[in-house]
C-alpha positions as a LaTeX table, in Angstrom:
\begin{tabular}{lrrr}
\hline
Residue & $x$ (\AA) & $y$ (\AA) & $z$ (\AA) \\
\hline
Unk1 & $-25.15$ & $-39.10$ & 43.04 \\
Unk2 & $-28.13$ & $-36.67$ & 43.97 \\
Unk3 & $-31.52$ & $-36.26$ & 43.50 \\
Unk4 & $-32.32$ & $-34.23$ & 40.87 \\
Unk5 & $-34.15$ & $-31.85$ & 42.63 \\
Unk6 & $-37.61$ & $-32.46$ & 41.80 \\
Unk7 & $-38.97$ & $-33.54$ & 45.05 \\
Unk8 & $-38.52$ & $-37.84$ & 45.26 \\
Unk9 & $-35.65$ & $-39.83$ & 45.95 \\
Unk10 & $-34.98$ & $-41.75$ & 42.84 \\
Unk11 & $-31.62$ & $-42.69$ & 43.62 \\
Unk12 & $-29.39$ & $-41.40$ & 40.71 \\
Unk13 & $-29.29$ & $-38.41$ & 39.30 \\
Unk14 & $-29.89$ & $-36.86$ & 35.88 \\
Unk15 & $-25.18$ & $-36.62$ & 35.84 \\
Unk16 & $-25.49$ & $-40.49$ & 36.42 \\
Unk17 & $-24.08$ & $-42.82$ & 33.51 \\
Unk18 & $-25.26$ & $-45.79$ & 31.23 \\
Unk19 & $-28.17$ & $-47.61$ & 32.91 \\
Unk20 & $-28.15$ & $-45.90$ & 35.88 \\
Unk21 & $-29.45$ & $-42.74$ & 33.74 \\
Unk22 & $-31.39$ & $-44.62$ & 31.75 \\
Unk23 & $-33.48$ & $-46.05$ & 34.71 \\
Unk24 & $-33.56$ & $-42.84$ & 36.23 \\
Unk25 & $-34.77$ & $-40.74$ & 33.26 \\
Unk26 & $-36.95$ & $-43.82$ & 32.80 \\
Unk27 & $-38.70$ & $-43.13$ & 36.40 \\
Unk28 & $-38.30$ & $-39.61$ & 37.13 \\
Unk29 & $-42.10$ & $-37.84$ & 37.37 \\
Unk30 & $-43.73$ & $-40.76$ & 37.95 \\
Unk31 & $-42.36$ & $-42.04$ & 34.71 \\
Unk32 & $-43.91$ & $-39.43$ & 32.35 \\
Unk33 & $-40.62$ & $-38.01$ & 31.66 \\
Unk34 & $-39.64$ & $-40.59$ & 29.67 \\
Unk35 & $-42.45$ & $-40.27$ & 26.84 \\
Unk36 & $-41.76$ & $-36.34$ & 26.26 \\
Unk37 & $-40.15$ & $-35.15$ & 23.28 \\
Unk38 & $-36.91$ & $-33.24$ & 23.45 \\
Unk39 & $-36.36$ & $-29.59$ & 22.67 \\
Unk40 & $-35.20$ & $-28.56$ & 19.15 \\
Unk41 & $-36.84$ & $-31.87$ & 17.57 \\
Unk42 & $-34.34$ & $-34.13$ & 19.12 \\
Unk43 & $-30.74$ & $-35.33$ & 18.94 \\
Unk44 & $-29.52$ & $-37.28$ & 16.18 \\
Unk45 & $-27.91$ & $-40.49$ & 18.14 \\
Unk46 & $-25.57$ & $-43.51$ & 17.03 \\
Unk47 & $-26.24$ & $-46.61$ & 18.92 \\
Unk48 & $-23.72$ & $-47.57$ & 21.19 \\
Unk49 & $-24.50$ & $-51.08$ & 21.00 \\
Unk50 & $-25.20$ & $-51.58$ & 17.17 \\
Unk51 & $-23.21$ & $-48.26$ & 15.84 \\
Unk52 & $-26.79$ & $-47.48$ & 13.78 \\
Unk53 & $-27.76$ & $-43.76$ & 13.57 \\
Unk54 & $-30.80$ & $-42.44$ & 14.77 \\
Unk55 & $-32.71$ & $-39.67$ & 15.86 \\
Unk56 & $-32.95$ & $-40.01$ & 19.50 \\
Unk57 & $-36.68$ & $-37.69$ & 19.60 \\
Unk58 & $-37.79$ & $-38.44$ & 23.21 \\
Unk59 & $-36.14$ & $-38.70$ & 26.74 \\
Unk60 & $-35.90$ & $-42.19$ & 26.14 \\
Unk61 & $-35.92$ & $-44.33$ & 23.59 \\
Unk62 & $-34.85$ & $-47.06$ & 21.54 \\
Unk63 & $-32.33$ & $-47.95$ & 18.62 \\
Unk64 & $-34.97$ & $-48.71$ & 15.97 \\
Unk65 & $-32.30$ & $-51.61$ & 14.43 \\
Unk66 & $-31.33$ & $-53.47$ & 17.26 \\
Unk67 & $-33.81$ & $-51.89$ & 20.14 \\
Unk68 & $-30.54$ & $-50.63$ & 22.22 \\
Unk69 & $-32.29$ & $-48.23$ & 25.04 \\
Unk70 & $-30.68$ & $-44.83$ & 25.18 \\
Unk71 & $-31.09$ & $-41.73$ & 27.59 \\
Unk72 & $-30.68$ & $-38.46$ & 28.18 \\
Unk73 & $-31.58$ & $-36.34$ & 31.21 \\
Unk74 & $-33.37$ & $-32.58$ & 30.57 \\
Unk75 & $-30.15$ & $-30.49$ & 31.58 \\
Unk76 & $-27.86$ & $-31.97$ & 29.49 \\
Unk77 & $-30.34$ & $-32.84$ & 26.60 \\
Unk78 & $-28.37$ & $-29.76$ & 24.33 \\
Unk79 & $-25.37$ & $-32.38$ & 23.19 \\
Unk80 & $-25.35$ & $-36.04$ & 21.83 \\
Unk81 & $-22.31$ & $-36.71$ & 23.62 \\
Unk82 & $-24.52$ & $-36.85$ & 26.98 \\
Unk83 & $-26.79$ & $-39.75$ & 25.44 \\
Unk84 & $-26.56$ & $-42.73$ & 27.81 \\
Unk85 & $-26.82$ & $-46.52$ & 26.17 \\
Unk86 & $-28.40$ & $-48.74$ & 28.94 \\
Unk87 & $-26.55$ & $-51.69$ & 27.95 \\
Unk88 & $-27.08$ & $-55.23$ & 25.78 \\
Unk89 & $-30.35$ & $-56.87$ & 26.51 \\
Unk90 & $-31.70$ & $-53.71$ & 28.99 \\
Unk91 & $-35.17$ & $-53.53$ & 28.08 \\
Unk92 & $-37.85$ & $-50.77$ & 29.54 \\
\hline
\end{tabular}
């Protein structure tokens, strides 16, 4: 895994998988990345840990019916099939 090219060493990269993207999307710019809103007014999501739908509207976020973190990373946020479930009882 690389940096993502941004200038700091978080560790993973925004091609890592399940909670390692989710912590990494999570930190990356100092954490303000986390709180933006994704292009084209989201991604509509399904939760991988409840199966709920929702519309996954910022970087990160949570399943609004069982609070299930999810993730994407800015070059692959074009496609729900790169959203990235942290895992049961991951909270930010």
């Amino acid at each position: 895994m690389g940096g993502c090219g941004c200038g700091h060493s978080a560790g993973a990269g925004p091609y890592a998988e399940g909670r390692e993207l989710v912590e990494f999307v999570s930190r990356a710019h100092g954490g303000t990345l986390k709180n933006e809103r994704l292009p084209n007014g989201g991604l509509q999501a399904v939760c991988q840990g409840c199966g709920a739908g929702f519309l996954l509207a910022t970087f990160v976020a949570s399943c609004p019916a069982c609070g299930g973190v999810h993730a994407v990373s800015p070059p692959r946020s074009n496609d729900p099939a790169n959203i990235q479930f942290a895992g049961e009882g991951f909270r930010l």
